[in-house]
C-alpha positions in Angstrom: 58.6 -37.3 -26.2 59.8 -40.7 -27.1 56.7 -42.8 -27.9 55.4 -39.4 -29.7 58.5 -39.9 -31.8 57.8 -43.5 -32.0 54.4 -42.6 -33.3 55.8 -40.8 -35.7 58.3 -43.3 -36.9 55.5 -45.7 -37.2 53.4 -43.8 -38.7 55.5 -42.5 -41.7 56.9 -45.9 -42.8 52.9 -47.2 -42.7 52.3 -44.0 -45.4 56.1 -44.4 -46.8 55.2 -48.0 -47.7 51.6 -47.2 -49.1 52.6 -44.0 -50.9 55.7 -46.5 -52.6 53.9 -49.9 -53.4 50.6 -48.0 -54.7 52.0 -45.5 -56.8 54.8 -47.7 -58.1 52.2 -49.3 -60.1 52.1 -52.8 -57.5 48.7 -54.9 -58.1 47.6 -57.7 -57.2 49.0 -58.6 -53.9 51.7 -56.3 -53.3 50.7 -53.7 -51.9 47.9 -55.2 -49.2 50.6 -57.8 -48.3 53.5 -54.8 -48.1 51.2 -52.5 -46.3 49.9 -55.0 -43.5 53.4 -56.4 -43.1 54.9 -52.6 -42.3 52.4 -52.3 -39.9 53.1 -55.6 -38.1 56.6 -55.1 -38.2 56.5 -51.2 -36.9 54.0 -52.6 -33.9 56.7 -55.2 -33.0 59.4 -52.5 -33.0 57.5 -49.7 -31.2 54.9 -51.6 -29.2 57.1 -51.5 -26.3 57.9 -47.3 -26.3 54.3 -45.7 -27.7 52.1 -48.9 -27.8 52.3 -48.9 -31.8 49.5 -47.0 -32.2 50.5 -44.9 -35.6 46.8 -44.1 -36.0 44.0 -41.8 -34.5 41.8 -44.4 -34.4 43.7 -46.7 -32.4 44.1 -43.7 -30.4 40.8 -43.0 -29.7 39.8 -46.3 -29.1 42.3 -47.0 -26.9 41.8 -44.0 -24.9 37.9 -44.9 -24.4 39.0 -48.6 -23.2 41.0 -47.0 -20.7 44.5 -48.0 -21.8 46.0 -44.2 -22.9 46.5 -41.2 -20.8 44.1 -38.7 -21.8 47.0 -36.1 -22.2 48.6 -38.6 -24.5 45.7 -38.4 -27.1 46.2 -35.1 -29.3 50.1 -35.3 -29.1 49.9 -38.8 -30.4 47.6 -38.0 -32.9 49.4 -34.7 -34.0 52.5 -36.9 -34.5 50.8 -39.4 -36.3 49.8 -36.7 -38.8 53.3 -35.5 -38.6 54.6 -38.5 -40.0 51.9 -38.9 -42.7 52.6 -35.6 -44.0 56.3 -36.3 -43.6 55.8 -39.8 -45.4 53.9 -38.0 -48.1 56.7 -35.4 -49.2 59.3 -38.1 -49.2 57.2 -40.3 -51.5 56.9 -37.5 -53.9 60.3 -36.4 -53.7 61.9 -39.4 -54.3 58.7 -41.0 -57.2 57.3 -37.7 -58.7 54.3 -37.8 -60.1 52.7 -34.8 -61.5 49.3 -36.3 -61.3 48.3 -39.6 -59.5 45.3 -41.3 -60.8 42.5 -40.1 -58.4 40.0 -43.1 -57.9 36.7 -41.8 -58.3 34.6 -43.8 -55.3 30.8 -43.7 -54.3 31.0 -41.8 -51.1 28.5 -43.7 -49.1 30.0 -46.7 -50.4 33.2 -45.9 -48.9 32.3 -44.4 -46.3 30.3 -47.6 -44.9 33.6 -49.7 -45.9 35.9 -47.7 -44.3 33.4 -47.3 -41.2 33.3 -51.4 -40.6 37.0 -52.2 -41.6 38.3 -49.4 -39.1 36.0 -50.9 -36.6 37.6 -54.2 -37.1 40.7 -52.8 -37.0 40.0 -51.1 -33.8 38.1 -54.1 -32.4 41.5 -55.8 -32.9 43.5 -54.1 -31.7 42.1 -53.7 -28.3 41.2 -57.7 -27.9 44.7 -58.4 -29.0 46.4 -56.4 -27.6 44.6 -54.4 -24.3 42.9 -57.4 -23.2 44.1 -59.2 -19.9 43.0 -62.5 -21.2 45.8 -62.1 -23.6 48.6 -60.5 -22.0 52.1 -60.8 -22.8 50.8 -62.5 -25.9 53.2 -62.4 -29.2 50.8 -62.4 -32.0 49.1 -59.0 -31.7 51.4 -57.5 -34.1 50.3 -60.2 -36.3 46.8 -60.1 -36.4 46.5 -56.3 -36.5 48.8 -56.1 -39.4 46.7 -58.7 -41.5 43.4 -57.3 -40.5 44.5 -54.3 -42.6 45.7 -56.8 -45.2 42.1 -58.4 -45.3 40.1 -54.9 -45.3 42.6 -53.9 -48.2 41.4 -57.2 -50.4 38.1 -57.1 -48.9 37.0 -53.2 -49.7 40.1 -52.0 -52.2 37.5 -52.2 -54.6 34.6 -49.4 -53.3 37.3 -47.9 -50.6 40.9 -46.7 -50.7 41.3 -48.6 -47.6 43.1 -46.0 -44.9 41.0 -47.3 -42.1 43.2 -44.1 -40.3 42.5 -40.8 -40.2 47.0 -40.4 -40.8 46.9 -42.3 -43.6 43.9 -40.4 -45.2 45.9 -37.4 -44.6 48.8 -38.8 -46.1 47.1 -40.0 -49.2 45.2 -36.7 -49.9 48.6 -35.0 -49.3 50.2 -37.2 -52.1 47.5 -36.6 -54.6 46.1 -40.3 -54.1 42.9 -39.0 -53.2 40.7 -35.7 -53.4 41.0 -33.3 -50.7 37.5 -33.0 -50.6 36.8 -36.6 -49.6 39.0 -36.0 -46.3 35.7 -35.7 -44.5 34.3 -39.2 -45.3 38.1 -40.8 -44.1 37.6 -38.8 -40.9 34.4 -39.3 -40.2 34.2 -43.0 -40.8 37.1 -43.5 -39.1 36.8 -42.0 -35.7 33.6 -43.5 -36.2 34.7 -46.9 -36.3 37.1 -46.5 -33.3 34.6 -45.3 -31.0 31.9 -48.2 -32.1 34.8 -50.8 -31.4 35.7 -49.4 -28.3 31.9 -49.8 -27.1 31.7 -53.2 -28.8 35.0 -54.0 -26.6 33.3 -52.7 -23.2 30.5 -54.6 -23.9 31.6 -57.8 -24.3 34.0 -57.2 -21.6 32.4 -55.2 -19.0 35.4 -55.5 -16.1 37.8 -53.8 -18.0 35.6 -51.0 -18.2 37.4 -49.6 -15.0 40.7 -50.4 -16.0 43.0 -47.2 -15.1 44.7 -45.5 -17.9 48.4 -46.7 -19.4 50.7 -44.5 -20.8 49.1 -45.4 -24.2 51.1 -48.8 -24.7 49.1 -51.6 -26.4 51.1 -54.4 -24.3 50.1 -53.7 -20.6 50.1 -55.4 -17.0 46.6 -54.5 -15.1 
């Protein structure tokens, strides 16, 4: 129960922060820089309980590399969704807003954004932070958190950059987005986790076999 509370943690200071620095009216490069740090920061804090993943994603990807517990992979992902949700009704308790702008986005436009930046993401994460070559490393908090910051410069402009099925649901919960478009979030970015995990086994084919972790990020073989 403690790295699914972890997860949860994570996860709703990731949507806290978005929901805050978006809606507040930050441009420029406030809210990428404020989003990727919170992540960076979270995965330092919680790496060492849950693996930081605070995203389904990461999850998933993990869990096809061989690095989560397979009964580990809907609780975390039910927390993580716990804690966007959670994230969302604080942001619009304490910042109401009757009606968020809703950014009106080419779908398949999006979705092929949010496809390659989750798969970067994802990608990552599991070279960063799974792979032996870099174990007991210190910069994986680091370079995950500022690959978001680079998708969010990169794609804010055709994409509401979530690259995480949590923070999709945490968006669309705050009025951000359209419920509607939930689809293209979750499809896109399950998507791109699974295709980064198969990019990972491929250009590391002996940690194909690697047993299972108890979903940590940071492991020994």
């Amino acid at each position: 129960m403690k790295k699914y509370l972890m997860e949860l943690i994570g996860t709703f200071f990731l949507v806290f922060t978005i929901g805050m620095s978006v809606l507040a009216g930050g441009d420029g490069v406030i809210p990428p820089l404020a989003i990727g740090s919170v992540l960076m920061v979270m995965i330092y804090a919680g790496g060492h309980i849950s693996g930081g993943h605070y995203n389904p994603a990461v999850t998933l990807g993990v869990w096809l590399r061989g690095r989560c517990a397979t009964k580990d992979v809907i609780p975390y992902m039910l927390f993580q969704a716990m804690g966007a949700v959670l994230a969302g009704a604080v942001v619009r308790y304490v910042m109401p807003i009757n009606h968020p702008q809703i950014r009106h986005l080419a779908v398949m436009p999006e979705l092929l954004a949010e496809f390659l930046f989750t798969f970067a993401l994802v990608f990552v994460v599991l070279n960063s932070a799974t792979s032996d070559d870099n174990n007991g490393n210190s910069f994986f908090g680091l370079a995950i958190g500022f690959t978001v910051v680079a998708g969010a410069f990169a794609v804010g402009g055709v994409a509401s950059a979530a690259f995480n099925p949590a923070v999709a649901v945490g968006i669309s919960f705050m009025g951000m987005v359209a419920w509607t478009k939930i689809w293209v979030y979750l499809l896109a970015n399950f998507a791109g986790g699974a295709f980064a995990a198969l990019a990972f086994h491929a250009l590391a084919p002996e940690t194909r076999g690697a047993a299972a972790k108890a979903g940590k990020l940071q492991t020994n073989p």
